[in-house]
C-alpha positions in Angstrom: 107.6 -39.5 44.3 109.1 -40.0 48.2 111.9 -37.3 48.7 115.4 -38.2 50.9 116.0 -34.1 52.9 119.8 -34.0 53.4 120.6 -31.2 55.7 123.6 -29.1 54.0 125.6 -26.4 56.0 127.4 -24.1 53.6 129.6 -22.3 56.4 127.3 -20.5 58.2 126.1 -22.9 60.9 122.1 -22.2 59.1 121.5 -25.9 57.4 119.8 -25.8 53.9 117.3 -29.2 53.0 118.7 -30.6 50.2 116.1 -32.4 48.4 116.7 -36.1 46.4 113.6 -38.3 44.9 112.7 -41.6 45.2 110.2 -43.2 43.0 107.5 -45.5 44.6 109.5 -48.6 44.2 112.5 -47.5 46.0 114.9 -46.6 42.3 116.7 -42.8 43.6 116.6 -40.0 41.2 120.1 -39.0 40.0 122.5 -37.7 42.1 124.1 -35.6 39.5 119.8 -34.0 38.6 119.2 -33.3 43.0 122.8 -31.7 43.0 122.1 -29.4 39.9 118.8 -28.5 41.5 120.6 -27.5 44.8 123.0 -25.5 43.4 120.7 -23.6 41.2 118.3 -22.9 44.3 121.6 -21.6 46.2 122.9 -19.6 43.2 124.3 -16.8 45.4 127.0 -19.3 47.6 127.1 -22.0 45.3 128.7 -22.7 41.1 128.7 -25.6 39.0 132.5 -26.6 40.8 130.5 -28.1 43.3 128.9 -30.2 41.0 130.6 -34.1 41.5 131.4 -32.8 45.7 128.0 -32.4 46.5 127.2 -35.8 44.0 129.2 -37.3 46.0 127.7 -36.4 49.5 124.1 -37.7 48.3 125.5 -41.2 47.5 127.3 -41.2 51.0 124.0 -40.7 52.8 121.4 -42.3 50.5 123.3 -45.4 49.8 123.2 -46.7 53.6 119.8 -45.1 53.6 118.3 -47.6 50.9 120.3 -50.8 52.1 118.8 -50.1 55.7 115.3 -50.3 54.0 116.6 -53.6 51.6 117.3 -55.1 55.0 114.1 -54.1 56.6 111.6 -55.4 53.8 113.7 -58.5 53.4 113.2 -58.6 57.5 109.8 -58.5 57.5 109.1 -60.6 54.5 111.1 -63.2 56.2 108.6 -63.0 58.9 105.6 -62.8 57.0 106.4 -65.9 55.3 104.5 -69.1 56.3 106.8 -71.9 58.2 
């Protein structure tokens, strides 16, 4: 499993690695399972609320993330391709 760090500030200007798996082929792990992990491992400054917010953050990141590397195998299998 490959692992996506999203740096998270919660307020205090110390940023916190937010961790969310990929699988060898590319496929992300759920957003909804890496923002339930996060908030449990920040227990103290963080509940449950911030559940669909913090959801939310990982598929504004990770989206562009993965269609950058779509682009870049397609790219290179374009020019790996004989003719």
């Amino acid at each position: 499993m490959y692992e996506i760090l999203i740096e998270v500030d919660l307020g205090d200007g110390k940023p916190i690695d937010l961790g969310h798996g990929l699988d060898p082929s590319g496929a992300p792990e759920n957003e909804y399972i890496s923002s339930k992990r996060f908030i449990d491992e920040q227990y103290e400054l963080l509940n449950n609320n911030f559940l669909e917010e913090i959801a939310r953050k990982i598929r504004d990141r990770r989206d562009p993330l993965l269609q950058t590397v779509a682009n870049l195998r397609a790219a290179m299998a374009d020019t790996a391709a004989p003719g």
